[in-house]
N, C-alpha and C positions, 0 to 999 in steps of 0.2 A: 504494500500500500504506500505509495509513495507519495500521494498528498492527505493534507490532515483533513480532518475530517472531525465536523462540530455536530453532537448529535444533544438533540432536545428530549424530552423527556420521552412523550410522546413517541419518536423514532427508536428509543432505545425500547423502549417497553413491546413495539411492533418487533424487532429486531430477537430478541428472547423469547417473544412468542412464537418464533419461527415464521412469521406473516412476512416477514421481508430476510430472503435468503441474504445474505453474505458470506464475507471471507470469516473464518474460525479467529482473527486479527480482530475483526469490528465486534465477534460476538463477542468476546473477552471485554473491549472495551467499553460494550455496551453497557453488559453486566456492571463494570464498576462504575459507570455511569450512576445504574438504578442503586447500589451501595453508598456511593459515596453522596448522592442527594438526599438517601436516606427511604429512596421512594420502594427498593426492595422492601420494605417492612412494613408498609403501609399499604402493599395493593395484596390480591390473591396469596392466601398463604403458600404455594409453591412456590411463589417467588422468591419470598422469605428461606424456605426451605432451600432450594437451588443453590440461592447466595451464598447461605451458609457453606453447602458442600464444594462450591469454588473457593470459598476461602480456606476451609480446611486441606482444601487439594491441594493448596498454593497458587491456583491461577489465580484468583481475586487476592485484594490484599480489604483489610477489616478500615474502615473512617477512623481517626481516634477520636474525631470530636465529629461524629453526625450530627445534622439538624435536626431538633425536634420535629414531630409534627405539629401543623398547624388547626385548630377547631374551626373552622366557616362556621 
């Protein structure tokens, strides 16, 4: 992948649902996307679940300071 590549929340969540195929590069990055905004934990529990066993695996790496969620 040789240019960067800004993914929004929204594309990263499509991206780990498999609804938009890419490279194994973007899924990785995607996922730390949905970790380090925090959004992992807050959508479908798979998600939450998945992240975790990327970070255990060593592909993801863990926030130290995640954002809370927000209450609308």
């Amino acid at each position: 992948m040789s240019q960067e590549v800004v993914l929004t929340t929204s594309r990263a969540i499509d991206i780990a649902e498999g609804v938009e195929e890419v490279e194994e590069e973007l899924q990785i990055k995607a996922w730390q996307h949905l970790i380090d905004t925090g959004c992992a934990w807050t959508l479908q529990g798979w998600f939450g679940r998945s992240a975790i066993n990327l970070i255990e695996d060593g592909i993801c790496t863990p926030t130290p300071n995640p954002p809370l969620p927000t209450v609308a």
